[in-house]
C-alpha positions as CSV (number, residue, x, y, z in Angstrom):
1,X,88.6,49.1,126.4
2,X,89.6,47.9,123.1
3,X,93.0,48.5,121.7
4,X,93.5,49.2,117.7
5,X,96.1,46.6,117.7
6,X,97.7,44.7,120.8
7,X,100.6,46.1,122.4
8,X,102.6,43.0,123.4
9,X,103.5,39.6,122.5
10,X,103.3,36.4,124.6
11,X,105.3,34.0,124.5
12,X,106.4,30.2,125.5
13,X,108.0,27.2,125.0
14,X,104.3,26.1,123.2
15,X,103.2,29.4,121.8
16,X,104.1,32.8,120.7
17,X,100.9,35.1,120.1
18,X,99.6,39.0,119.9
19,X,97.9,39.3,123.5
20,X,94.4,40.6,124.2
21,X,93.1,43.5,122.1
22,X,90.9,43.7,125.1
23,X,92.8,45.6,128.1
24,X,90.5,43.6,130.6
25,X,91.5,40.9,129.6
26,X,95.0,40.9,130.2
27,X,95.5,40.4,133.4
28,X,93.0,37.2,133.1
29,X,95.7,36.5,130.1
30,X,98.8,37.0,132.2
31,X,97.7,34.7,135.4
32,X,96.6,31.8,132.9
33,X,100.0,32.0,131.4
34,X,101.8,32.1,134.8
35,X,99.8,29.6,136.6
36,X,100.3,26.7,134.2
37,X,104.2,26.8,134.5
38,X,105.4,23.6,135.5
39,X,102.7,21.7,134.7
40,X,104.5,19.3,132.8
41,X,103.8,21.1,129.2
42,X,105.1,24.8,130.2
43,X,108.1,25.8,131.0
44,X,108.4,29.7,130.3
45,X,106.5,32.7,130.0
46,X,107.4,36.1,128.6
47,X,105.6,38.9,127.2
48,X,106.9,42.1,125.4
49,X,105.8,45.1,123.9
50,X,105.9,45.4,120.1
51,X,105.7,48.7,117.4
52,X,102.3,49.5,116.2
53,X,103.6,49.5,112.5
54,X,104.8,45.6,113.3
55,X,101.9,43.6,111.0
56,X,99.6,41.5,113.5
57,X,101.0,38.5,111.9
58,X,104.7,38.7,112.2
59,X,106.9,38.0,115.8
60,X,109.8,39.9,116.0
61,X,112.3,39.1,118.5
62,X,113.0,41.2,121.0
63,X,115.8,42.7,123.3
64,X,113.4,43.9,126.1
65,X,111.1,41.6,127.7
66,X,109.9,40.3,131.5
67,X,109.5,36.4,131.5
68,X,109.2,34.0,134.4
69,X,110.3,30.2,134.7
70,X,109.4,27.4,137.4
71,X,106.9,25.5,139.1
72,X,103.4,27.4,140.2
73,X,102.1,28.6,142.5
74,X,104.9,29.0,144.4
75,X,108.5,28.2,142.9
76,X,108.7,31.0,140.2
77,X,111.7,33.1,139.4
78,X,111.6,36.1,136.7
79,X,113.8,38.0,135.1
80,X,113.5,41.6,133.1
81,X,115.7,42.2,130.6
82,X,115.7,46.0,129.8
83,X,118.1,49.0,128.4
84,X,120.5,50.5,130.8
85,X,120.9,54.9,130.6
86,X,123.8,54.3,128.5
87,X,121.7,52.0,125.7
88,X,122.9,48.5,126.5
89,X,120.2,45.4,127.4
90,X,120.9,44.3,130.8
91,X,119.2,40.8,132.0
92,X,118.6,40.9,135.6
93,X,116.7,38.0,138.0
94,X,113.9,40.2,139.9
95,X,113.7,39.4,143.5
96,X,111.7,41.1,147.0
97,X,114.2,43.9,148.1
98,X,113.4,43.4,151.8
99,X,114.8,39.8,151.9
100,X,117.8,40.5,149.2
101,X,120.9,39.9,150.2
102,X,124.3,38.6,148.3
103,X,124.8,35.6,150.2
104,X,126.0,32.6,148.5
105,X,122.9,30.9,149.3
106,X,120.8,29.3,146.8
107,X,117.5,27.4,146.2
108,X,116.8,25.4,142.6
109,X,113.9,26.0,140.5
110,X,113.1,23.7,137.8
111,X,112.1,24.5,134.2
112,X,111.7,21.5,132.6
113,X,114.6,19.4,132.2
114,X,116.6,22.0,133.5
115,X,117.7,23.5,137.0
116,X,118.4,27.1,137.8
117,X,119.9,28.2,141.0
118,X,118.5,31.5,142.2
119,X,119.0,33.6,145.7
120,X,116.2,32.7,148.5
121,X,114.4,36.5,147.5
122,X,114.1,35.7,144.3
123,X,111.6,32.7,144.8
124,X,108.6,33.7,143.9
125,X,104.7,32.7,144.5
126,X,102.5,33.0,141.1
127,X,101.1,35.7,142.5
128,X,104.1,37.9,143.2
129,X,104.7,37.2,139.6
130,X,101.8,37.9,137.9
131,X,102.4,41.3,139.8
132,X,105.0,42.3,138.0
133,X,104.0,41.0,134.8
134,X,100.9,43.2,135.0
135,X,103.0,46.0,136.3
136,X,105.7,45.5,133.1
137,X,102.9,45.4,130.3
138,X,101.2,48.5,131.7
139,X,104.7,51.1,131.9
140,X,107.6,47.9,131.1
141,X,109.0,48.7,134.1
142,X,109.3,47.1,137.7
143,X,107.3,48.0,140.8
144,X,109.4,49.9,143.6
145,X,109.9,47.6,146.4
146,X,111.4,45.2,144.1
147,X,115.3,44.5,144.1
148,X,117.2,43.8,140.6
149,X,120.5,41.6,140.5
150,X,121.9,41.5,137.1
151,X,123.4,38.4,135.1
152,X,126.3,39.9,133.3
153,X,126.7,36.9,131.1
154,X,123.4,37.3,129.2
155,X,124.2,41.0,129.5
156,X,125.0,43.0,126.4
C-alpha cells in the first residue's frame, strides 16, 4: 500500500532519510538498516515517526524514537525513548523480560569507537531487533514480553 507521505524518519551515523512510501517495504528497509551495524561504516540505527504537515524535505529532531547500536547479527542493544503518563521523555535500554534481572552483571557492545555496558537480557540478535523496530513504526510502542529499564541520566 502506498502512503501519501512517509510516516517516519531513518536515521544514522551516515544518513538521515524519509522511509518507504511503500508499507511493504519497510520491513525490507528496517532489516537492511539493522543488519549492517557494525560493519565497520555503521554504527546506529533509529527511526521515528514525524507530522504529516512536516515538508518531505526537512528532518526535525525528535524526542521519541527506537534506535539500536552494536555489532549484527548478534551483539545488538536498543533503546526507546518515549513520554511517560505524566509528559516527560524517558530513555530506557529494551531487554527480554524472561532473562531480566538487576544484577550487576554486564556484557560490552561496541559502536564504533565506543563501548557500552549493557545487562546479559539486553543483548540482542538482529532479529530480536528488527522485531521491535517493526513493532515501534507500526503503533511506537514495544511488544509485551519485552522488559524496559530506564537510563535516568538521558531522562528528561
Amino acid at each position: 500500500m502506498r502512503l501519501e507521505q512517509a510516516t517516519h524518519i531513518l536515521e544514522s551515523n551516515r544518513a538521515k532519510m524519509r522511509m518507504s512510501e511503500f508499507t511493504e517495504e519497510i520491513p525490507i528497509q528496517i532489516a537492511a538498516g539493522i543488519n549492517r551495524l557494525g560493519d565497520g561504516e555503521y554504527t546506529y540505527y533509529s527511526i521515528y515517526p514525524v507530522a504529516v504537515d512536516v515538508p518531505y524535505d526537512k528532518f526535525p529532531y525528535s524526542h521519541e524514537w527506537i534506535q539500536a547500536t552494536g555489532v549484527a547479527p548478534d551483539r545488538l542493544t536498543v533503546e526507546i525513548k518515549q513520554r511517560d503518563a505524566l509528559g516527560e521523555h524517558r530513555l530506557y535500554t529494551i531487554g527480554r523480560s524472561d532473562s531480566a534481572d538487576d544484577s550487576a552483571t554486564t556484557e560490552p557492545i561496541q559502536n564504533g569507537d565506543n563501548t557500552y555496558l549493557v545487562q546479559p537480557s539486553e543483548v540482542l540478535s538482529a532479529a530480536e531487533a528488527i522485531t521491535l523496530f517493526q513493532r515501534y513504526y507500526e503503533t511506537h510502542s514495544v511488544p509485551s514480553g519485552w522488559s524496559l529499564r530506564e537510563q535516568p541520566e538521558f531522562s528528561g
